[in-house]
SETIFI-277345 format. One record per atom (N, C-alpha, C): x, y, z; residue in one letter; atom name; residue number from 1; chain. Coordinates in steps of 0.001 Angstrom, whole numbers, plus 500000, padded with zeros to 6 digits. Layout:
residues N
xx|yy|zz|type|atom|seq|mol
X|Y|Z|A|CA|NUM|A
...
END
This chain:
residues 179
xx|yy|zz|type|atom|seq|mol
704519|701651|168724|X|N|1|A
704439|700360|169405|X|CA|1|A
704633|699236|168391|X|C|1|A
705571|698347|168752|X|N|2|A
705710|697038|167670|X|CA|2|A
704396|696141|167920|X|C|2|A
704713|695474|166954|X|N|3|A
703042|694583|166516|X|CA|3|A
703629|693487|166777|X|C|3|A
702883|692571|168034|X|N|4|A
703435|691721|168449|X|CA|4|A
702939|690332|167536|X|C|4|A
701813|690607|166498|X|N|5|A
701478|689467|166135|X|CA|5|A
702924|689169|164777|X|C|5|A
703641|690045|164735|X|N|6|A
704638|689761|163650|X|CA|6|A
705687|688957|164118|X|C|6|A
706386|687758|163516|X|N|7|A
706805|686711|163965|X|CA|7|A
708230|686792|163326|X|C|7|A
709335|686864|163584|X|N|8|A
710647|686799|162976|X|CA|8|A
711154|685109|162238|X|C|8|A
710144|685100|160770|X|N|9|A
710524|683857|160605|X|CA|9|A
710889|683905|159287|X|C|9|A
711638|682816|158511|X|N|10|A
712166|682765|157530|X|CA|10|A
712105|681219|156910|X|C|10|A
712326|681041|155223|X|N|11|A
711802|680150|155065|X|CA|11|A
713075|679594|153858|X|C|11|A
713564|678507|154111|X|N|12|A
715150|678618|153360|X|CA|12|A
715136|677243|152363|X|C|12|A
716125|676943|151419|X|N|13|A
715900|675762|150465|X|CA|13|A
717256|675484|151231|X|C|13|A
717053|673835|151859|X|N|14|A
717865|673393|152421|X|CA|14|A
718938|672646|151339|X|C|14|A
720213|672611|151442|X|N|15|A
721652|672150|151101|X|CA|15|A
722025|670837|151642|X|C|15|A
722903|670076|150970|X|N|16|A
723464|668722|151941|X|CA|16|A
724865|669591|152938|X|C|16|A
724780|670775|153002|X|N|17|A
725818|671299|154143|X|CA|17|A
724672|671576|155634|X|C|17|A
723285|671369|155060|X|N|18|A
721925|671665|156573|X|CA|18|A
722035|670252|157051|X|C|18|A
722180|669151|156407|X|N|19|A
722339|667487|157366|X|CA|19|A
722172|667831|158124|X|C|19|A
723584|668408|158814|X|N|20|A
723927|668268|160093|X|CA|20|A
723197|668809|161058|X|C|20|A
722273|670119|160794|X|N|21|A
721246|670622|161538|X|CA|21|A
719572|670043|161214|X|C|21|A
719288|669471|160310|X|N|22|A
718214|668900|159707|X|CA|22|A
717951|667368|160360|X|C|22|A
719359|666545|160690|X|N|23|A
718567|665403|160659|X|CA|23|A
718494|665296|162295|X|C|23|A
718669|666293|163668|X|N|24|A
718586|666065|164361|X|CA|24|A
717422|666507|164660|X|C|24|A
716682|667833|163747|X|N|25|A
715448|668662|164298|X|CA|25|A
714596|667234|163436|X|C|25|A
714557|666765|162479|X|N|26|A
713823|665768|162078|X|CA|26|A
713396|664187|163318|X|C|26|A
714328|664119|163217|X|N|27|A
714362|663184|164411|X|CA|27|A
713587|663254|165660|X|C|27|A
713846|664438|166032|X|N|28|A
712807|665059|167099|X|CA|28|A
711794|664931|167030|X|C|28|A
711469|666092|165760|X|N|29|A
709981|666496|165368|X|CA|29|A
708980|664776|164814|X|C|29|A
709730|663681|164362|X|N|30|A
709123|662811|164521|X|CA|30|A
708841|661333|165580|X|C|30|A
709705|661752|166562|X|N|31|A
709500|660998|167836|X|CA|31|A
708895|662065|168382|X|C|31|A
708435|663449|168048|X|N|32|A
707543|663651|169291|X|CA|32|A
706339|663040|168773|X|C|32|A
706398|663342|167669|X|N|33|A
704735|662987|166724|X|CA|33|A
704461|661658|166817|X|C|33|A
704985|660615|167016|X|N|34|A
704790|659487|166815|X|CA|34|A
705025|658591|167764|X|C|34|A
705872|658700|168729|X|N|35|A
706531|657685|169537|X|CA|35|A
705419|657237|170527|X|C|35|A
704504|657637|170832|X|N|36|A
703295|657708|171508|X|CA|36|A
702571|656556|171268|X|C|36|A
702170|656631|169769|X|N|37|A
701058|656055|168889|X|CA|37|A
702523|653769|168768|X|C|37|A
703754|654047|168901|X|N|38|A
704416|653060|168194|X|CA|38|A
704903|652159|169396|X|C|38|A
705762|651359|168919|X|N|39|A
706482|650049|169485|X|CA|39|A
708118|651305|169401|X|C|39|A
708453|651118|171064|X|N|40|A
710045|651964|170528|X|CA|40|A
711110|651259|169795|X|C|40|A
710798|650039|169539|X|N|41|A
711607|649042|168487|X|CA|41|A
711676|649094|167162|X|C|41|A
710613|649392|166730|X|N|42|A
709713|650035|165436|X|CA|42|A
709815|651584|165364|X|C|42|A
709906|652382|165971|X|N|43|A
710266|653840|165978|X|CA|43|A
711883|653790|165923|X|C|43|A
712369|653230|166425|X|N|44|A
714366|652939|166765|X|CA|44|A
714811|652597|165376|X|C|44|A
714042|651604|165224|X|N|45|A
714528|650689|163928|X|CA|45|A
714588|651628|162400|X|C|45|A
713018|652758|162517|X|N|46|A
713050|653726|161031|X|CA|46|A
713839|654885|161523|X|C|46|A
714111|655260|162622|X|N|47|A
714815|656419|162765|X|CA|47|A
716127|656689|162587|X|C|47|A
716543|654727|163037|X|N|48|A
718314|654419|162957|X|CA|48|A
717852|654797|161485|X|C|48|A
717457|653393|160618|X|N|49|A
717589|653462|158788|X|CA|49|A
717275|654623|158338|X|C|49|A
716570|655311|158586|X|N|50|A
715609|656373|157564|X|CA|50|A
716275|657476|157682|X|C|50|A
715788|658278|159005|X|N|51|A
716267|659162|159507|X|CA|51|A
718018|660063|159895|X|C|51|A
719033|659162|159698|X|N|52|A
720058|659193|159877|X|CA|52|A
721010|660357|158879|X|C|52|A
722157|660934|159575|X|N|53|A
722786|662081|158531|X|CA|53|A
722722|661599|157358|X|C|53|A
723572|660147|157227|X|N|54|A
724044|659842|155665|X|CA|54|A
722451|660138|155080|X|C|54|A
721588|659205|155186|X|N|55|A
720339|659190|154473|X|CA|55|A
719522|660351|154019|X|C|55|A
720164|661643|154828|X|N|56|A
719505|662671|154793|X|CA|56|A
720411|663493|153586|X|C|56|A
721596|663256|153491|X|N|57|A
722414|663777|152988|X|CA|57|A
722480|663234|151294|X|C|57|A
722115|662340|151565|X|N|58|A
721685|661226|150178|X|CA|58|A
720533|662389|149352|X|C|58|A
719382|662123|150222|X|N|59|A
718024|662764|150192|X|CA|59|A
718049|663815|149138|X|C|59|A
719132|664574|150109|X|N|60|A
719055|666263|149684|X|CA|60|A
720075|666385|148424|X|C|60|A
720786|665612|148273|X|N|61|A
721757|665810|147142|X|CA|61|A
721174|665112|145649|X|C|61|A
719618|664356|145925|X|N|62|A
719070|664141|144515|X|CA|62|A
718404|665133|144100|X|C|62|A
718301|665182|142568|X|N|63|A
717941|666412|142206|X|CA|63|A
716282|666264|141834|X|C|63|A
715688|665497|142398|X|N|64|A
714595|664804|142281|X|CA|64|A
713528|665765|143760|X|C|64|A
714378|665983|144985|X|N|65|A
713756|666394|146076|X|CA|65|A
714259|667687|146393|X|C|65|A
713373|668041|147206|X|N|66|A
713994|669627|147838|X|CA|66|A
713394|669640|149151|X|C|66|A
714282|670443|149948|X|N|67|A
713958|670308|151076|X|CA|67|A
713998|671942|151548|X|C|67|A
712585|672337|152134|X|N|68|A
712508|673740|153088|X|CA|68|A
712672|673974|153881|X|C|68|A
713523|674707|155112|X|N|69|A
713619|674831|156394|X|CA|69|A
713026|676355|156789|X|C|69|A
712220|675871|157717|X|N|70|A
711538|677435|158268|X|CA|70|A
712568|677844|159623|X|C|70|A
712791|678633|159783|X|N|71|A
713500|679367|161256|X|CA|71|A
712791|680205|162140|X|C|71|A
712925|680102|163101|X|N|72|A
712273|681055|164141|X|CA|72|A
713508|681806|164769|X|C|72|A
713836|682946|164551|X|N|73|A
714233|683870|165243|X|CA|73|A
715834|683111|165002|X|C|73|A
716235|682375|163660|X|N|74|A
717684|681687|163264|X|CA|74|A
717742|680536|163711|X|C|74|A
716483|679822|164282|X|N|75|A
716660|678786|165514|X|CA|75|A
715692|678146|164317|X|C|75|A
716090|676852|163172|X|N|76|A
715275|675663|162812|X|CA|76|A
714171|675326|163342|X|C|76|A
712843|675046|163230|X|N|77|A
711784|674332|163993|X|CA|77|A
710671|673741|163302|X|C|77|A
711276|673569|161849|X|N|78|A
710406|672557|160663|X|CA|78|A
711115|672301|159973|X|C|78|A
710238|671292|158868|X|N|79|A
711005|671736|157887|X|CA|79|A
709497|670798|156528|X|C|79|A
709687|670873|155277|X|N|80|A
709158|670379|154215|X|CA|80|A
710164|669372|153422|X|C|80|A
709733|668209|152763|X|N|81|A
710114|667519|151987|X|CA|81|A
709352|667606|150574|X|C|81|A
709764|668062|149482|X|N|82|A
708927|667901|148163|X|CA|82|A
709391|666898|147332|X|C|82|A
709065|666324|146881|X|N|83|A
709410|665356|145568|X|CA|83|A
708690|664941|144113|X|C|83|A
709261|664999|143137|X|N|84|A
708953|664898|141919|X|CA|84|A
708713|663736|140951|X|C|84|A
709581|662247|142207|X|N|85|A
709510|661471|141218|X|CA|85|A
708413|660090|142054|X|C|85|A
708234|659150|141375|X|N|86|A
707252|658237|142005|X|CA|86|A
706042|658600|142263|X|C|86|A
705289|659102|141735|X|N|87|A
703827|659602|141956|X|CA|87|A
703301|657873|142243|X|C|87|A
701873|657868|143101|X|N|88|A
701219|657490|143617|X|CA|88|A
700149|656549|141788|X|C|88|A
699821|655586|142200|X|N|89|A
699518|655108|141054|X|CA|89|A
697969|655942|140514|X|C|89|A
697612|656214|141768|X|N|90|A
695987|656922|141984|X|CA|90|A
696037|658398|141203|X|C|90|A
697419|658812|141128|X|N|91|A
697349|660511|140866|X|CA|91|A
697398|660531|138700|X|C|91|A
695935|661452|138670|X|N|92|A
695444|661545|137440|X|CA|92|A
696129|663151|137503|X|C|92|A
697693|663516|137053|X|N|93|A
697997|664237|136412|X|CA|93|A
698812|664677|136005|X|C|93|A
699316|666302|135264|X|N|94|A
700314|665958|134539|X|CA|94|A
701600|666164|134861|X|C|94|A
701789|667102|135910|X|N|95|A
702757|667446|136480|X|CA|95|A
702916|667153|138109|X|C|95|A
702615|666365|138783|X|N|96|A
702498|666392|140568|X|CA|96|A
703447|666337|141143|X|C|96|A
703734|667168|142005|X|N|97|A
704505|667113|143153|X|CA|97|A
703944|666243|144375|X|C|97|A
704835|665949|145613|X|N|98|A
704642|665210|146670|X|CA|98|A
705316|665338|147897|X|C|98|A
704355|666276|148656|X|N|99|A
704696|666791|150101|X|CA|99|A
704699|665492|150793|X|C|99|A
706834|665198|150907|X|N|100|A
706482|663277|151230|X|CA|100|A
706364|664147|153144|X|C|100|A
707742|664988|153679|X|N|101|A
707107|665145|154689|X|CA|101|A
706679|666636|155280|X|C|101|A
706057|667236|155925|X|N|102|A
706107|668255|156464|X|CA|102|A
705930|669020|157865|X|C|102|A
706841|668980|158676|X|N|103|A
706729|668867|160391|X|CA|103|A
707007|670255|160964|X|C|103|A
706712|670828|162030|X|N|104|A
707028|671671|163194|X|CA|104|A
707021|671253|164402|X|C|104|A
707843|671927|165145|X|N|105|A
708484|670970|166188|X|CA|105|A
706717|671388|166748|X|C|105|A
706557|670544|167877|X|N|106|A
705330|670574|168458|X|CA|106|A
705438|672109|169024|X|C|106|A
705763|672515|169911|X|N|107|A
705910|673716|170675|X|CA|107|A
705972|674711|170271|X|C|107|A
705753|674980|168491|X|N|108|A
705464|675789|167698|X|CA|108|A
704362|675900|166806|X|C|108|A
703607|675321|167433|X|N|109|A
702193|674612|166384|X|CA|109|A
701970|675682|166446|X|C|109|A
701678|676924|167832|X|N|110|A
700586|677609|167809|X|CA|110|A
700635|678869|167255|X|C|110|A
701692|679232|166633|X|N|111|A
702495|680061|165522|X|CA|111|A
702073|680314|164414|X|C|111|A
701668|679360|164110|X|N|112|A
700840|678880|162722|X|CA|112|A
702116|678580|161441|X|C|112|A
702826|678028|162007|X|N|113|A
703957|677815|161137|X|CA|113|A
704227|676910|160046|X|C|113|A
703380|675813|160867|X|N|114|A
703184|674960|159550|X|CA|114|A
702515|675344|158263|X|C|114|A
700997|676342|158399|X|N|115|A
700488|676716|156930|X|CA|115|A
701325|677597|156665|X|C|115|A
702734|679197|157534|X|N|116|A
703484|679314|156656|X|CA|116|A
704065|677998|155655|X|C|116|A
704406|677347|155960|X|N|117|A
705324|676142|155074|X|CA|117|A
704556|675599|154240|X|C|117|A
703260|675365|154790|X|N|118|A
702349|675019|153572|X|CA|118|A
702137|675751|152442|X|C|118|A
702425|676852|152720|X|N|119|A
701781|678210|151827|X|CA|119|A
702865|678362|150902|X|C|119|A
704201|677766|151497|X|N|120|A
705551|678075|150853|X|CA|120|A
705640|676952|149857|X|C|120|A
704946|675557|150361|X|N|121|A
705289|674282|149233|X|CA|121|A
704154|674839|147709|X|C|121|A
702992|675154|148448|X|N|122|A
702234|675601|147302|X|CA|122|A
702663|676509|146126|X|C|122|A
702611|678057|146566|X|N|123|A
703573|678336|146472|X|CA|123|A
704812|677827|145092|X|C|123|A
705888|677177|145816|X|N|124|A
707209|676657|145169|X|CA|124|A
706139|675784|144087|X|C|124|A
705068|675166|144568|X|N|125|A
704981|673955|143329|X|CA|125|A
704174|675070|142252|X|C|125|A
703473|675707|142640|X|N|126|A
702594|676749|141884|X|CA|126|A
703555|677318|140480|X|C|126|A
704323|678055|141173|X|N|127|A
705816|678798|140216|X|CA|127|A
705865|677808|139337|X|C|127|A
706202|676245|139743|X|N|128|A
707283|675817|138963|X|CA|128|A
705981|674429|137693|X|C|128|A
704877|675332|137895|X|N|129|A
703862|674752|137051|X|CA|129|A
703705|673601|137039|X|C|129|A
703702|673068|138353|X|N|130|A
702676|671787|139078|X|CA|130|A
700920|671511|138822|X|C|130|A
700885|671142|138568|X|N|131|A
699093|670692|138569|X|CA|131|A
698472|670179|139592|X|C|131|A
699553|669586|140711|X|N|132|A
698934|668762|141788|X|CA|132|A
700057|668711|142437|X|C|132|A
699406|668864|144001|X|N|133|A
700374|668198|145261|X|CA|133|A
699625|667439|145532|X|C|133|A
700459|666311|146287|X|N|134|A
699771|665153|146802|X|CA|134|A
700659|664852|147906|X|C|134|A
700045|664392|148864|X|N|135|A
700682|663363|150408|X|CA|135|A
700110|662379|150817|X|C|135|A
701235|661708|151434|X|N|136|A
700363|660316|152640|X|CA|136|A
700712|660790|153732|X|C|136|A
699448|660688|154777|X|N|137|A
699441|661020|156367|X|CA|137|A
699112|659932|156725|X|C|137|A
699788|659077|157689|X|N|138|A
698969|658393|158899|X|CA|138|A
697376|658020|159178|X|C|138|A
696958|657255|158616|X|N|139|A
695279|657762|159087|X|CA|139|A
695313|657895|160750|X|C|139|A
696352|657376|161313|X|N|140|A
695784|657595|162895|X|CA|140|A
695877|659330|163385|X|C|140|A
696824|660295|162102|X|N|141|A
697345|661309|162434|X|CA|141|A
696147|662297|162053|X|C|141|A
694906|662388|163104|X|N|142|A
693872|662932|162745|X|CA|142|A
694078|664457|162996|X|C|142|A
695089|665036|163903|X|N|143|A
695539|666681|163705|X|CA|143|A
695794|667376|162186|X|C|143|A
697235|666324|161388|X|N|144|A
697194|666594|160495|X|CA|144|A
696210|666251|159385|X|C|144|A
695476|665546|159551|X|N|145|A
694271|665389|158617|X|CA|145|A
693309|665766|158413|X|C|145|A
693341|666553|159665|X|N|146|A
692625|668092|159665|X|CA|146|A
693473|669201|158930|X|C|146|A
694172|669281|159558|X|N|147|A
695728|670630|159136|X|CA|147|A
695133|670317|157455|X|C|147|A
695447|668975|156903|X|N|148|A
695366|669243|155106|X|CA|148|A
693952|669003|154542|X|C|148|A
692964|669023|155116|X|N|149|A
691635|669001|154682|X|CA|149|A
691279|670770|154937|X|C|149|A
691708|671343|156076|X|N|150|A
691215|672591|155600|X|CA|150|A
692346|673529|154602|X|C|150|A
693122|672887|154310|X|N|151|A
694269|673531|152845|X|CA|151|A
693681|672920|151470|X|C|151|A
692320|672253|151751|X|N|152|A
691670|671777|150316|X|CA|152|A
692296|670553|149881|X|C|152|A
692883|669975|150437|X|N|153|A
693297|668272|150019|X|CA|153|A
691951|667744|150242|X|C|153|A
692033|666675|149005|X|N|154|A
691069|665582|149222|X|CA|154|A
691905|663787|149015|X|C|154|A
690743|662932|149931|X|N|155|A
691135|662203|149442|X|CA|155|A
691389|661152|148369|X|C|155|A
692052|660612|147686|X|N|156|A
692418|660021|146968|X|CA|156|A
692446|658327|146781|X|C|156|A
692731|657837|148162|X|N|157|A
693495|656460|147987|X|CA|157|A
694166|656484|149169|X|C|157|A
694964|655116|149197|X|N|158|A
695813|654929|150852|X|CA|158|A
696999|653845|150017|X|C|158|A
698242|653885|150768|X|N|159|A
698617|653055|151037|X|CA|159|A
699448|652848|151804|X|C|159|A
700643|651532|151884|X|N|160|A
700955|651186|153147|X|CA|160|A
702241|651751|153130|X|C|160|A
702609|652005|154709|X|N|161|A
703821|652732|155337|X|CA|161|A
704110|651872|155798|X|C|161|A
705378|651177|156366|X|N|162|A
706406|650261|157019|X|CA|162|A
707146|651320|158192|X|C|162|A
706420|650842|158964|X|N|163|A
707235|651571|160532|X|CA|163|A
708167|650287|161159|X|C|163|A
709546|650231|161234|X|N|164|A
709947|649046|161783|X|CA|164|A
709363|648031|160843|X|C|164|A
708571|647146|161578|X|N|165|A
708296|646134|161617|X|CA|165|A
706510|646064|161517|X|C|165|A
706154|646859|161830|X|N|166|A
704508|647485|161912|X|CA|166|A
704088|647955|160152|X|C|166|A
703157|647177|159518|X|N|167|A
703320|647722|158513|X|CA|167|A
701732|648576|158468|X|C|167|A
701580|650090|158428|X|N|168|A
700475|650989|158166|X|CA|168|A
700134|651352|157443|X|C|168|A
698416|652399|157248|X|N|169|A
698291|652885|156194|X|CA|169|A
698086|654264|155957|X|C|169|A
698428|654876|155368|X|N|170|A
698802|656086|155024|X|CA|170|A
697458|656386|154251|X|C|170|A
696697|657503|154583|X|N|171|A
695412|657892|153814|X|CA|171|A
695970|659422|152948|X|C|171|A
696098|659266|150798|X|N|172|A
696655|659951|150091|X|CA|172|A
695491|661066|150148|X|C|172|A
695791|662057|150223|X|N|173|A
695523|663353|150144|X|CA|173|A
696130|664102|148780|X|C|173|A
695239|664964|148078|X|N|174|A
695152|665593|146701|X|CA|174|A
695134|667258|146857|X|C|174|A
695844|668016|146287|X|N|175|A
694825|669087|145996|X|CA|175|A
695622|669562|144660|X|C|175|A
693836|670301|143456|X|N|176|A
694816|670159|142333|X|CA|176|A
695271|672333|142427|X|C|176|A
696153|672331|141978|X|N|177|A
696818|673500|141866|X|CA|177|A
697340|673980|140649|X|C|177|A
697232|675293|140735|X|N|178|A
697450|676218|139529|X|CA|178|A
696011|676450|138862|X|C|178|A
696493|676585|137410|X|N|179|A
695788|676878|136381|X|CA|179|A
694984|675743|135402|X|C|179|A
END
């Protein structure tokens, strides 16, 4: 008998040839998360600038970021953003990385797909002899601020996010890693 709790998933280092499949599951995965909580003028406005192929394609072609895509069954339904450069003025260390984003489409939460991906940024930063990940969440985004308080983030500090025209604050999350 197959074991149904086993999940056909895979976990890939995205290319500027994924754009084209990346910036539409992105797009998604953050108007579902957000469009709720915003002004659709202010959601329109970062999704046109931010979110868009070129910008994504920009993104992925510095050698500064990396980007993870998880698959379900060949079918995209997250993905991770890491980055190396611009640390947070608050972060006391020597090497940090920065989970800027990390999403699953909603309709896969219950998969547990996101701590795969979590497990995968750790993980990637672990190998490559990181001392620290760090992120900004939403303070209104109290799911995920759960999701990274029980992965051992603490907090750190806040600062502000620019949605549109709405300017927010982002509460920084820590956890130190490795050795």
């Amino acid at each position: 008998m197959e074991n149904q709790s086993v999940i056909d998933i895979k976990i890939t280092t995205a290319t500027v040839a994924d754009a084209g499949q990346l910036a539409p599951l992105a797009i998604k995965i953050f108007c579902d998360t957000f469009a709720q909580y915003n002004k659709p003028e202010d959601m329109d406005h970062y999704v046109t600038h931010e979110m868009n192929r070129a910008k994504l394609e920009s993104e992925l072609s510095e050698p500064d970021n990396l980007f993870f895509i998880i698959w379900l069954k060949e079918i995209p339904v997250g993905y991770a953003k890491l980055r190396t450069i611009n640390p947070d003025k608050g972060i006391v260390a020597q090497r940090p990385i920065e989970i800027e984003r990390l999403y699953v489409l909603h309709q896969y939460h219950n998969l547990k797909l996101g701590a795969a991906l979590m497990a995968h940024c750790i993980n990637f930063a672990t190998s490559r002899n990181h001392d620290l990940i760090w992120l900004g969440v939403w303070e209104h985004n109290f799911k995920a601020i759960q999701f990274y308080t029980k992965w051992g983030f603490t907090q750190f500090g806040t600062h502000p996010f620019l949605l549109g025209t709405d300017l927010q604050t982002d509460i920084l999350l820590q956890k130190f890693i490795g050795s």
